[in-house]
ROSE-4610 file (N, C-alpha, C; in Angstrom, 1 decimal, always signed):
// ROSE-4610
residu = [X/X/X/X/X/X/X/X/X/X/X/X/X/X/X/X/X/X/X/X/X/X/X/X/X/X/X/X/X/X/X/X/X/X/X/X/X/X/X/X/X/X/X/X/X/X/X/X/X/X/X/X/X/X/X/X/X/X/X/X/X/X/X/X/X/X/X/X/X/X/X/X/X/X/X/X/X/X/X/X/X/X/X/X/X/X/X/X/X/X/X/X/X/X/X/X/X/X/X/X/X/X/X/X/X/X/X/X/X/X/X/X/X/X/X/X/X/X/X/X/X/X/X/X/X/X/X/X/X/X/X/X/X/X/X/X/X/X/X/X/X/X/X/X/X/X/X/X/X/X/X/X/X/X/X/X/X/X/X/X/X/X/X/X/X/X/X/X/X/X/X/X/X/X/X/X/X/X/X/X/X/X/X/X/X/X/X/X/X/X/X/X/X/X/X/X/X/X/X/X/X/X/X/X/X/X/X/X/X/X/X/X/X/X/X/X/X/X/X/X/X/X/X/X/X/X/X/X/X/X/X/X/X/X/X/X/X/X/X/X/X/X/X/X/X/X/X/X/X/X/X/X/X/X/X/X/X/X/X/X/X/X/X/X/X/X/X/X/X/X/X/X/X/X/X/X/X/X/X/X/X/X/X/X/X/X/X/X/X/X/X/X/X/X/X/X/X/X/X/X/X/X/X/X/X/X/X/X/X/X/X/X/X/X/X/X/X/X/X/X/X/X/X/X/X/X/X/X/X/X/X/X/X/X/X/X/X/X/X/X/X/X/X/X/X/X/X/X/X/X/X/X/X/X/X/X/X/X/X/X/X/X/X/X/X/X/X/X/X/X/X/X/X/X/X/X/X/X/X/X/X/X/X/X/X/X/X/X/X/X/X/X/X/X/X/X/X/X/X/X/X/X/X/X/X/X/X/X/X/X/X/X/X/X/X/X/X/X/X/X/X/X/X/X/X/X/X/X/X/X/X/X/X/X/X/X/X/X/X/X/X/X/X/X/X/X/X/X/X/X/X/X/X/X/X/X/X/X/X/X/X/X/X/X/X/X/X/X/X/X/X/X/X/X/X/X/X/X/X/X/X/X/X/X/X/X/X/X/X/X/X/X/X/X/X/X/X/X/X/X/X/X/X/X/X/X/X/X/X/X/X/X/X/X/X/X/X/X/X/X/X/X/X/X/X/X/X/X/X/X/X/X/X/X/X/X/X/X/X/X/X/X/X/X/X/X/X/X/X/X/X/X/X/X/X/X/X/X/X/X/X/X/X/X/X/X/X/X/X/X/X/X/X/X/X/X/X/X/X/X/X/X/X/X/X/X/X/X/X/X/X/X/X/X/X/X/X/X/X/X/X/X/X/X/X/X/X/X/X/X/X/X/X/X/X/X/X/X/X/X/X/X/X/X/X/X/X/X/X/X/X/X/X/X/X/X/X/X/X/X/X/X/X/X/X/X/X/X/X/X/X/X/X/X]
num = [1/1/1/2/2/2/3/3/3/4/4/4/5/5/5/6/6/6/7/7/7/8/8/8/9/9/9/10/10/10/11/11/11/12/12/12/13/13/13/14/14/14/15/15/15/16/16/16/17/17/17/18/18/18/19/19/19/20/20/20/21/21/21/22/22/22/23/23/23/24/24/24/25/25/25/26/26/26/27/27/27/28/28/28/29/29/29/30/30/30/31/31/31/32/32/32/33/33/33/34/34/34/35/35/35/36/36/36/37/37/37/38/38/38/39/39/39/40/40/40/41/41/41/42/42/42/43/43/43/44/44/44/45/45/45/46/46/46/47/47/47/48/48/48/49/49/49/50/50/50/51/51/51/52/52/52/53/53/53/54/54/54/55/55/55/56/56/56/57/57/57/58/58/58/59/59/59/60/60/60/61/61/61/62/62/62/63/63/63/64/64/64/65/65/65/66/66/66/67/67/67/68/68/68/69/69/69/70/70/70/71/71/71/72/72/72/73/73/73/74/74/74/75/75/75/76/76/76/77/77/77/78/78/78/79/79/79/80/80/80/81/81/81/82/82/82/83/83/83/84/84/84/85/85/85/86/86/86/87/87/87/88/88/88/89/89/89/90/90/90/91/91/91/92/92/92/93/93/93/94/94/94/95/95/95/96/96/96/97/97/97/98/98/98/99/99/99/100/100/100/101/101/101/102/102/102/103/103/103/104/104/104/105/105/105/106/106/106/107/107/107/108/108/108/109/109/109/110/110/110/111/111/111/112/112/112/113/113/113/114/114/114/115/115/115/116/116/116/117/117/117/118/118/118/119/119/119/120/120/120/121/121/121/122/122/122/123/123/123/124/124/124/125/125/125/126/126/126/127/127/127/128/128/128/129/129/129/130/130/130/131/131/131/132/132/132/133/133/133/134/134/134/135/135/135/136/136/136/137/137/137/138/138/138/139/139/139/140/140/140/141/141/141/142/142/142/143/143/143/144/144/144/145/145/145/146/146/146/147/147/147/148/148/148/149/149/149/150/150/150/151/151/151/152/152/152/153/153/153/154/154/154/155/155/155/156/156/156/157/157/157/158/158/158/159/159/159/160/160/160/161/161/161/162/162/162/163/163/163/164/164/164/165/165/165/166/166/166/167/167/167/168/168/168/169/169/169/170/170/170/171/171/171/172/172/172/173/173/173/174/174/174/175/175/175/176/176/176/177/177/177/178/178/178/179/179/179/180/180/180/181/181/181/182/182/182/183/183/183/184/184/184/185/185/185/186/186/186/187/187/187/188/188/188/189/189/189/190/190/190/191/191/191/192/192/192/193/193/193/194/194/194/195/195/195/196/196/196/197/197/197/198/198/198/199/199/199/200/200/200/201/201/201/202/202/202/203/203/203/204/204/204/205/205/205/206/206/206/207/207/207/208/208/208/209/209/209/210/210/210/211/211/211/212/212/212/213/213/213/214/214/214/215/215/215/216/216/216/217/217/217/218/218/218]
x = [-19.6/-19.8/-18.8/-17.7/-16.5/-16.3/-17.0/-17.1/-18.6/-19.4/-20.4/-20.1/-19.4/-18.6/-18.0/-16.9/-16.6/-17.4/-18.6/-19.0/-19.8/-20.6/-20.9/-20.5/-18.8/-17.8/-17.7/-17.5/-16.9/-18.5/-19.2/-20.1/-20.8/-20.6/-20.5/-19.1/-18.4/-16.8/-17.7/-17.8/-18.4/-19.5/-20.2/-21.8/-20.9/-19.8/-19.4/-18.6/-17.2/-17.0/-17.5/-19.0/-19.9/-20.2/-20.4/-21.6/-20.3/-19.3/-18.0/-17.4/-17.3/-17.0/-17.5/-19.3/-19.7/-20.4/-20.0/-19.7/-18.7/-17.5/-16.1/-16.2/-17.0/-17.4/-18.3/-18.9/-19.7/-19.0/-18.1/-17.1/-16.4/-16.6/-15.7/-15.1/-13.5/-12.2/-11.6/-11.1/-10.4/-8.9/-8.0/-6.5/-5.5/-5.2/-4.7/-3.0/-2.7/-0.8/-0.4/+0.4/+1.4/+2.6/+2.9/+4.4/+5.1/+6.6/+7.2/+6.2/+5.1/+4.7/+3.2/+3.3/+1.9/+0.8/+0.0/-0.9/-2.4/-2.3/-3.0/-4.8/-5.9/-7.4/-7.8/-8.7/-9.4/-11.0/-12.1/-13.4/-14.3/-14.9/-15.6/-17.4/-17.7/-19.1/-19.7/-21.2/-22.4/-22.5/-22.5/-23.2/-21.6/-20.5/-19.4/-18.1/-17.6/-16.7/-15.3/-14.7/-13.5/-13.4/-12.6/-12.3/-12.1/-12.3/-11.6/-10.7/-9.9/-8.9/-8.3/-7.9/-7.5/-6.3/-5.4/-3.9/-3.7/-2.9/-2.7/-1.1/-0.9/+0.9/+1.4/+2.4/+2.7/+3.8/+4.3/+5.6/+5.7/+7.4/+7.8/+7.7/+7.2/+6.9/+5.7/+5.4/+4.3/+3.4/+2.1/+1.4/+1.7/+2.2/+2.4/+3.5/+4.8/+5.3/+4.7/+3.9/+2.8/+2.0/+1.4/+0.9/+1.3/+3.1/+4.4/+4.2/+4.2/+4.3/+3.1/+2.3/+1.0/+1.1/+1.4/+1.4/+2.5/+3.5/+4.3/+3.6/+3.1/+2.3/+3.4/+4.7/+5.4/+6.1/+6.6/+7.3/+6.5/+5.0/+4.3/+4.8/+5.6/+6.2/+7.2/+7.8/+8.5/+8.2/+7.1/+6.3/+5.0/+4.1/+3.2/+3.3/+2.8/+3.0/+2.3/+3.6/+3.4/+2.9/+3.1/+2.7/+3.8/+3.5/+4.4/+4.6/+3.3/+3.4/+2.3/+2.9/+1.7/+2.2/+0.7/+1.4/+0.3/+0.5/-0.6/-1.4/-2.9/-3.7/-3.9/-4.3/-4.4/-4.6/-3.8/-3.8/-4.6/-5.9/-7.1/-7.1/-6.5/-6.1/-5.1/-4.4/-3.5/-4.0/-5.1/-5.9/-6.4/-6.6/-7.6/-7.1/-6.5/-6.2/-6.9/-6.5/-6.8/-5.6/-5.2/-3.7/-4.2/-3.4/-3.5/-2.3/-2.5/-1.5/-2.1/-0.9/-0.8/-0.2/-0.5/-0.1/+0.0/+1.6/+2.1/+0.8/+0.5/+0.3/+0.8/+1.1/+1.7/+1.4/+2.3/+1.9/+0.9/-0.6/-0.2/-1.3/-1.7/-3.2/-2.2/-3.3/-3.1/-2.6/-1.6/-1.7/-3.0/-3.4/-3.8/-4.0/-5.0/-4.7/-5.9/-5.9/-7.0/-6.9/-8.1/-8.2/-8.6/-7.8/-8.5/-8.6/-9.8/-10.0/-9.5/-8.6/-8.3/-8.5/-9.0/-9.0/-8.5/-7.8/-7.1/-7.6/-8.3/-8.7/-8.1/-8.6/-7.9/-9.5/-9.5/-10.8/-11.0/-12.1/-11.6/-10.3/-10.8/-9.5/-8.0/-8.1/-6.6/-6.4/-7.0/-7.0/-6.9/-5.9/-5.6/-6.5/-7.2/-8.0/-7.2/-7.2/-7.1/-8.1/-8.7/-9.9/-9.3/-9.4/-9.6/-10.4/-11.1/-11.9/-12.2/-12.3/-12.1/-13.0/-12.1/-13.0/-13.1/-14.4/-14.5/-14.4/-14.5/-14.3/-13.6/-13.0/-12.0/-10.7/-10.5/-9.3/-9.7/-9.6/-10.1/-9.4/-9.7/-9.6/-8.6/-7.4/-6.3/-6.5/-6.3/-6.6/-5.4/-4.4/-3.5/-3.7/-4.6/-4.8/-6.2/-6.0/-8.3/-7.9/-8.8/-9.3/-10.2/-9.7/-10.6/-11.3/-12.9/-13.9/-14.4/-14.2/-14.4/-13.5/-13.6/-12.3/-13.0/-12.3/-12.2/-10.8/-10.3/-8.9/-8.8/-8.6/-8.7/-7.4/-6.6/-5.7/-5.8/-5.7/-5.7/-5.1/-4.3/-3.1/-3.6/-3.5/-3.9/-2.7/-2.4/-1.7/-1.7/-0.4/-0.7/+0.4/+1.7/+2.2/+3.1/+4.2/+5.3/+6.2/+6.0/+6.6/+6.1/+4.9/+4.3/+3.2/+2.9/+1.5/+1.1/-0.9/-0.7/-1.9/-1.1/-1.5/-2.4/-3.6/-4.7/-4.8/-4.8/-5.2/-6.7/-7.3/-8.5/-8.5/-8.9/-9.1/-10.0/-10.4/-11.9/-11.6/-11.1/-11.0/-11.6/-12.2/-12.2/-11.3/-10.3/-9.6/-9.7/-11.1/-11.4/-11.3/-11.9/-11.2/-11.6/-11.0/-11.8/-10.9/-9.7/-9.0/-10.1/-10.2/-10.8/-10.6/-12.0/-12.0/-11.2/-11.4/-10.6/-9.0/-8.5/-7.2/-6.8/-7.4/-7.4/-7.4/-8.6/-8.8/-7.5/-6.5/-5.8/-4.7/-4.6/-3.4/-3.4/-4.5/-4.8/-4.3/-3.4/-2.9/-1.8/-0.8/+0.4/+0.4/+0.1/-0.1/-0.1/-1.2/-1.5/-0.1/+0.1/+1.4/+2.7/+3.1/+4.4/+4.2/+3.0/+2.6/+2.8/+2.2/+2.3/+4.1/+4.7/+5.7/+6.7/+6.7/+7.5/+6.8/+5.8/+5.2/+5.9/+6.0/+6.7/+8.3/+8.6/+10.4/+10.5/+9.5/+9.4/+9.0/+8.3/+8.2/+9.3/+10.4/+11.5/+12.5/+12.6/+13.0/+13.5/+14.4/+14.6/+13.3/+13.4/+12.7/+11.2/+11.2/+9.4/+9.2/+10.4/+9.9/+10.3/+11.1/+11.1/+9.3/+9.1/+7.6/+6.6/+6.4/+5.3/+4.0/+3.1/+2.1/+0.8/+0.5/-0.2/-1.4/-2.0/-3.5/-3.1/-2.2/-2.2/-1.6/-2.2/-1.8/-1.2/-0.3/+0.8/+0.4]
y = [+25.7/+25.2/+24.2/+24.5/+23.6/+22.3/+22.3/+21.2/+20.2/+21.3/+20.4/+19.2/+20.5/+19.5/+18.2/+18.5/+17.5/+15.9/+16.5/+15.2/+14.7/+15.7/+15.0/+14.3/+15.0/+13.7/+12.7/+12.4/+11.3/+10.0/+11.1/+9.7/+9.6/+10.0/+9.4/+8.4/+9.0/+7.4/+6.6/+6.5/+5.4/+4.6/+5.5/+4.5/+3.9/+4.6/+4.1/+3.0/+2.8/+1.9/+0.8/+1.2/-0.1/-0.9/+0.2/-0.5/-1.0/-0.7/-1.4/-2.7/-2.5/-3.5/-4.9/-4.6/-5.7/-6.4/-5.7/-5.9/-6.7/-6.5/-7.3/-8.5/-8.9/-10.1/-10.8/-10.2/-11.5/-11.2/-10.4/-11.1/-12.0/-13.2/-13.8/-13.5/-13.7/-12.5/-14.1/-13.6/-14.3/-13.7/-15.3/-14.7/-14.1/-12.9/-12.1/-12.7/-12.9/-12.8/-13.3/-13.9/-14.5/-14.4/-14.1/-13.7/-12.7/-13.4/-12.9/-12.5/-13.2/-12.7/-11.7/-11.6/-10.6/-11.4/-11.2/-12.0/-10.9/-11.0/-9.7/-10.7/-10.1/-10.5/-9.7/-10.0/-9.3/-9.8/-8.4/-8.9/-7.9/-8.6/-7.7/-7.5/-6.4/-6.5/-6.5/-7.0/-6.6/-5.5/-5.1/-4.2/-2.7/-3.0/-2.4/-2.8/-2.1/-2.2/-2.8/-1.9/-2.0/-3.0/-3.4/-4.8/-4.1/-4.8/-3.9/-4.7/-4.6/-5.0/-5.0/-6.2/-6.5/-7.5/-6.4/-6.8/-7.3/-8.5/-8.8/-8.8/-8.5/-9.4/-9.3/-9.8/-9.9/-9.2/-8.1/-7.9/-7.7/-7.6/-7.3/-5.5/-5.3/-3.6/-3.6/-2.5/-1.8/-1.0/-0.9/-0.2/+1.5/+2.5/+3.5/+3.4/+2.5/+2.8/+2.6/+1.8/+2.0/+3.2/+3.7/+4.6/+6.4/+5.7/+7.3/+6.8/+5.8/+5.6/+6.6/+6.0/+6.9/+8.3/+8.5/+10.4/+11.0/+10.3/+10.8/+11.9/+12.2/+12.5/+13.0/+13.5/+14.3/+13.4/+12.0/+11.0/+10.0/+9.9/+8.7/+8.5/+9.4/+9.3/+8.2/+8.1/+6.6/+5.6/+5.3/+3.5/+3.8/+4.6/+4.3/+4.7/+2.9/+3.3/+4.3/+4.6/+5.9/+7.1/+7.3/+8.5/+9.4/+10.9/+11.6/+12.6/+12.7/+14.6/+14.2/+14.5/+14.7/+15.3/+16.4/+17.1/+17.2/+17.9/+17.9/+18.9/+19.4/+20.6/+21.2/+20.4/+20.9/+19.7/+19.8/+18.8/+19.4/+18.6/+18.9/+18.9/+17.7/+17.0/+16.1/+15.4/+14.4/+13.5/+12.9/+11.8/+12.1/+13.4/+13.7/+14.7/+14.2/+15.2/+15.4/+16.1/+16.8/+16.5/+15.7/+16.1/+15.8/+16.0/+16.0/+15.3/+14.7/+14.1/+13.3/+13.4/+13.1/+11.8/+10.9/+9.9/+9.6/+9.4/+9.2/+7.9/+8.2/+7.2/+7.2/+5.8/+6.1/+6.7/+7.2/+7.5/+6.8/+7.5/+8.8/+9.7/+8.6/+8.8/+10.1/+11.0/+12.3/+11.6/+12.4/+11.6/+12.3/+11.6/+11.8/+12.6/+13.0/+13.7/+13.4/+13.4/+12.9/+14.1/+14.5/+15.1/+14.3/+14.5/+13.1/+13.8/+13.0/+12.9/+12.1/+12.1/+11.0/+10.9/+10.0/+9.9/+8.5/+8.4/+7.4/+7.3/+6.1/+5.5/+4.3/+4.2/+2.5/+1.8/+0.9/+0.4/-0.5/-0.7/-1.3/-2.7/-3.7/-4.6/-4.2/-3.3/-2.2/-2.2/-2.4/-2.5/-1.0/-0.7/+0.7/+0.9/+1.6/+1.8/+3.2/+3.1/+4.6/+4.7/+5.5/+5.7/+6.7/+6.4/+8.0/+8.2/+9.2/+9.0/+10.2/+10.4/+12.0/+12.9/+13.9/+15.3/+16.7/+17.0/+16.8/+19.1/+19.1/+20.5/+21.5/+20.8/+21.5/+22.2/+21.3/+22.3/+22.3/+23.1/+23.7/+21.9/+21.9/+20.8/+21.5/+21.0/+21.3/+20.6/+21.3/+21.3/+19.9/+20.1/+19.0/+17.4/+16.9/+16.0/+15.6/+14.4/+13.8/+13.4/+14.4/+14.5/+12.9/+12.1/+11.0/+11.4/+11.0/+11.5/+9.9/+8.8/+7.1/+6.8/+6.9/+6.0/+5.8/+5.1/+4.2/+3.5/+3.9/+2.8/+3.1/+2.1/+1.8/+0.6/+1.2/+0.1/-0.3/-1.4/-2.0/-2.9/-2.2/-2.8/-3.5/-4.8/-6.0/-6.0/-5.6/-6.2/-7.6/-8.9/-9.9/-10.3/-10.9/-11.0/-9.4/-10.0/-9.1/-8.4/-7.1/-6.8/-7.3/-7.7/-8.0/-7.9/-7.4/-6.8/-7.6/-7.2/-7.6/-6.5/-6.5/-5.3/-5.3/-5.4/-5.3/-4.0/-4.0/-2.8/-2.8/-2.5/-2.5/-1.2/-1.6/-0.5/-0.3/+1.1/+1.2/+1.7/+2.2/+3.2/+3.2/+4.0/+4.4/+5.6/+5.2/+6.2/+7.4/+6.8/+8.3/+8.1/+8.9/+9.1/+7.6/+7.3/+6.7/+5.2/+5.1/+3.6/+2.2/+1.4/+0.4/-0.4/-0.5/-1.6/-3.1/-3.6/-4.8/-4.3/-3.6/-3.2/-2.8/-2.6/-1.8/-2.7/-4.4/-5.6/-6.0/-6.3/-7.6/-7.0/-5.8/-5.1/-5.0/-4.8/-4.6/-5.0/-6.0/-6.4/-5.5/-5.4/-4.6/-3.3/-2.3/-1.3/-1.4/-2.3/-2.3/-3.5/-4.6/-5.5/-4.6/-3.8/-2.6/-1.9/-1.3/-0.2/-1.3/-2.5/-3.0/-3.2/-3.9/-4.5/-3.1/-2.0/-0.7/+0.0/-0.4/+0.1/-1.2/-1.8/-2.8/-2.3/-2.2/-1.7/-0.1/+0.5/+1.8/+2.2/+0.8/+0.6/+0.4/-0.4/-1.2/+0.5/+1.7/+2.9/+2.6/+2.9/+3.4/+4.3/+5.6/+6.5/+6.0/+5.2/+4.6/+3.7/+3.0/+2.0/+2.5/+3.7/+4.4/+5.5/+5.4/+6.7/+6.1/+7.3/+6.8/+7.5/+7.4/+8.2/+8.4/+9.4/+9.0/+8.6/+8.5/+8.1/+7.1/+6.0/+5.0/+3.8/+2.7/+2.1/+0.6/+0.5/-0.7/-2.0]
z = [+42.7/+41.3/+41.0/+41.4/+41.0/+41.9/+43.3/+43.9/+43.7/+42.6/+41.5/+40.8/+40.3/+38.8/+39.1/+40.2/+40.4/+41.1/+42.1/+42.1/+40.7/+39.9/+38.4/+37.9/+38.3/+37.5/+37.9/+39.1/+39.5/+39.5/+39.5/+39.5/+38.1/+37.3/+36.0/+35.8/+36.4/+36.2/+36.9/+38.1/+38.8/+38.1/+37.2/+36.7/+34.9/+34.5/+33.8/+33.5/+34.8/+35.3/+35.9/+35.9/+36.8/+35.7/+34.6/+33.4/+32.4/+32.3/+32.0/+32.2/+33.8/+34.5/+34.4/+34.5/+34.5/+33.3/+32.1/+30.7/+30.4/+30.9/+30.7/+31.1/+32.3/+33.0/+31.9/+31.0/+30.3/+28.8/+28.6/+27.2/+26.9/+25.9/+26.0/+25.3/+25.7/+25.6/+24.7/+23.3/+22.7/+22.5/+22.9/+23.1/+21.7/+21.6/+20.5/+20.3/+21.6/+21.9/+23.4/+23.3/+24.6/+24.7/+25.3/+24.7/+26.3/+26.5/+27.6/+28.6/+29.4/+30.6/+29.9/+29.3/+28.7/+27.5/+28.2/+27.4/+26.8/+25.7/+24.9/+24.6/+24.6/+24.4/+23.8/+23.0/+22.4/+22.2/+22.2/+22.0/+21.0/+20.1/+19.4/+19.4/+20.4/+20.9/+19.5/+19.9/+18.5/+18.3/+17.1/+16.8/+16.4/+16.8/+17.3/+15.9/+15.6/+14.4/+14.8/+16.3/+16.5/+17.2/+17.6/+18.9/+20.1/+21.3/+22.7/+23.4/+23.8/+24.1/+25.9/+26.1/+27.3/+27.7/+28.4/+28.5/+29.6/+30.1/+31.5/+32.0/+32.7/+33.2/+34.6/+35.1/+36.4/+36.6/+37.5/+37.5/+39.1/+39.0/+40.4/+40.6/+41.7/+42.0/+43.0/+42.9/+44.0/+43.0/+44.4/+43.7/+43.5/+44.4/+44.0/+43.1/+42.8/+41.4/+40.1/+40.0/+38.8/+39.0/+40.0/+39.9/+39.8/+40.1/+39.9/+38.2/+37.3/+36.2/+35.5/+35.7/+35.5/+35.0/+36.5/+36.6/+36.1/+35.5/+35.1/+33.1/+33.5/+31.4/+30.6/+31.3/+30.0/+29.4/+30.0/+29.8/+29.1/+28.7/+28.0/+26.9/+25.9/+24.6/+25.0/+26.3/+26.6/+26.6/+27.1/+26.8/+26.2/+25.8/+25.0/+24.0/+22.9/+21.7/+20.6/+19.9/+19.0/+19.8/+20.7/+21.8/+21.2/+20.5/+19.8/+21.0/+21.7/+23.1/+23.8/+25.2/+25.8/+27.2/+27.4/+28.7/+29.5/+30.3/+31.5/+31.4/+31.2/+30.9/+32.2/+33.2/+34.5/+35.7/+36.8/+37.7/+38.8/+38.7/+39.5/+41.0/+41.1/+42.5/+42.5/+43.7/+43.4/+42.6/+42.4/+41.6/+41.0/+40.3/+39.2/+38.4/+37.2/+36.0/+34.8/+33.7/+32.6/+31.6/+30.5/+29.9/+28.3/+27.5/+26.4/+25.2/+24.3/+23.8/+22.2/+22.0/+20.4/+20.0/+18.9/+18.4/+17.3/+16.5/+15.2/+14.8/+13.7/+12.6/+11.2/+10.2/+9.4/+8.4/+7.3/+6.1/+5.3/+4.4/+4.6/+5.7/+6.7/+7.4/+8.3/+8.8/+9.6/+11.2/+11.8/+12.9/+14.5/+15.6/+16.5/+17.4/+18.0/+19.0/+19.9/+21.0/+22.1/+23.4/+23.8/+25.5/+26.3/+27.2/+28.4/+29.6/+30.3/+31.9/+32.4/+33.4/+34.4/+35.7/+36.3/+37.5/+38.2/+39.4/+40.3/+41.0/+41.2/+43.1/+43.6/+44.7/+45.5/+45.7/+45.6/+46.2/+47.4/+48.2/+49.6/+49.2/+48.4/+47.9/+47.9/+47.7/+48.0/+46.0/+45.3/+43.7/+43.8/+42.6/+42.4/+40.9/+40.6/+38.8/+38.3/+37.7/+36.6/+35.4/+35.6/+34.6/+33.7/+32.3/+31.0/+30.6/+30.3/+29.5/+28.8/+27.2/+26.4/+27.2/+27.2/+27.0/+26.1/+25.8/+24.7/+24.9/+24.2/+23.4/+25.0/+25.0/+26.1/+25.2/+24.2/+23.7/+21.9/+21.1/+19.9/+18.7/+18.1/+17.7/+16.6/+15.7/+15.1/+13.4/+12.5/+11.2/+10.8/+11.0/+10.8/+11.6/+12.6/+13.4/+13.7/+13.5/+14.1/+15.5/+15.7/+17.1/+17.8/+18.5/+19.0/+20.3/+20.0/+21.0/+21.6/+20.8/+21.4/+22.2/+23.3/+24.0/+25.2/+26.1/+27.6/+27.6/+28.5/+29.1/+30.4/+31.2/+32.5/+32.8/+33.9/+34.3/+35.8/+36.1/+37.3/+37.9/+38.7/+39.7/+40.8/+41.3/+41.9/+42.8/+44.0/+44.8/+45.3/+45.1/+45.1/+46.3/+46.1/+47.3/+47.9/+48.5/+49.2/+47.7/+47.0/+46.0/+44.6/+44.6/+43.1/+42.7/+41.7/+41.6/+39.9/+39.9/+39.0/+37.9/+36.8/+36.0/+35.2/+35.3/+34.3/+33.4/+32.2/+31.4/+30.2/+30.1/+28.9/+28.3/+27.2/+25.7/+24.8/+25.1/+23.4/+23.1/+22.0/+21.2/+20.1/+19.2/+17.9/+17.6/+16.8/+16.1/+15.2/+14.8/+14.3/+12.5/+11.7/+9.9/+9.3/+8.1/+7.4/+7.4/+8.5/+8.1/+8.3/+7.7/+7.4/+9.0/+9.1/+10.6/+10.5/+9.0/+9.3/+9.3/+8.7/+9.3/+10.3/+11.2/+12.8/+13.5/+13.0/+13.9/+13.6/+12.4/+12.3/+13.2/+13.1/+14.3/+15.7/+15.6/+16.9/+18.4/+18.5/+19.7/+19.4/+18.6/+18.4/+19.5/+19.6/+20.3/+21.6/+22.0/+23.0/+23.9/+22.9/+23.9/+24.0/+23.1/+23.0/+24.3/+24.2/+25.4/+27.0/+26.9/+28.8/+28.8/+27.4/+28.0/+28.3/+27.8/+28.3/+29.3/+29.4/+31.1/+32.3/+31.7/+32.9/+32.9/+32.1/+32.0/+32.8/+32.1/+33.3/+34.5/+35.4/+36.3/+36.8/+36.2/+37.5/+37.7/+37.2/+36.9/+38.2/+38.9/+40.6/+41.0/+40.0/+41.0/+41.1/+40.3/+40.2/+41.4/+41.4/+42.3/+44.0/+44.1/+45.3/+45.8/+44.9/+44.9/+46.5/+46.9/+47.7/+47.9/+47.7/+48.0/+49.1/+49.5/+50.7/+50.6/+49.3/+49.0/+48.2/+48.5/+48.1/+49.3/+49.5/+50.4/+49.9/+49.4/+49.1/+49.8]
């Protein structure tokens, strides 16, 4: 049953990321931010309230130290922004987790909380993905926090020359509760440029950039 589930899953990521994927290819992505090496986009489908968002940049590293970044969940309150907790619910396989985590917002809106699926592959390109994507009534939902059930983020590491990679990230979210869409559009890049430029700073970590993994090929 459990070796069900899991191909269920994985090939719903696969038909999701396919139908994702080749969605992104016909957005035209208008530029939000540039700034030190990171360049923030944004697109607002028909019919869709929020914007989605797509982050680029170049750094020096490898692919398994982005991908030691990743796995790291108890440490996300370090580079993702407003990340207040997050821990691990259960580690499925080396590439396939369950974690859970919370995010301050300000006064006097409630703050966040989200369940996620994750999963890590390489693809023949040697491209490393990280898929999330909610899961939903896995853990009891909490009177003090809105629960977000809209999401997709996917990051993708591009091996380019000898020690440099390049870091694709995308974002859907709906946050959930009653904050006004146009306030969520005008901000919108903010979150998302905070979160790549401290994922690059916690990438150059020593122990990040020592990691090696055997289901990943650098």
């Amino acid at each position: 049953m459990q070796k069900f589930l899991y191909i269920v899953f994985s090939l719903m990521v696969t038909l999701i990321f396919t139908s994702f994927n080749s969605e992104t290819k016909l957005m035209k992505w208008n530029l939000e931010k540039s700034k030190n090496g990171i360049i923030v986009y944004s697109f607002l489908p028909e019919g869709e309230r929020i914007k989605q968002i797509k982050v680029h940049s170049t750094v020096k590293g490898t692919l398994s130290a982005a991908v030691s970044v990743l796995k790291d969940v108890k440490n996300y309150p370090l580079w993702i922004y407003n990340c207040e907790n997050s821990e691990i619910i259960t580690q499925k396989t080396h590439l396939e987790m369950e974690y859970y985590t919370q995010s301050k917002t300000p006064w006097p809106l409630q703050n966040r909380d989200l369940v996620v699926s994750n999963r890590i592959y390489q693809d023949k390109a040697k491209k490393v993905h990280s898929i999330s994507m909610p899961l939903l009534n896995k853990i009891p939902e909490k009177d003090n926090l809105v629960r977000i059930t809209d999401f997709y983020g996917e990051w993708i590491f591009t091996p380019l020359t000898d020690n440099e990679i390049a870091i694709d990230y995308y974002l859907k979210v709906d946050p959930a509760g009653t904050v006004p869409s146009w306030i969520l559009n005008m901000v919108i890049d903010v979150g998302p440029y905070q979160t790549m430029e401290n994922f690059v700073t916690m990438l150059q970590q020593t122990h990040h950039q020592k990691a090696t993994f055997s289901f990943i090929k650098n």
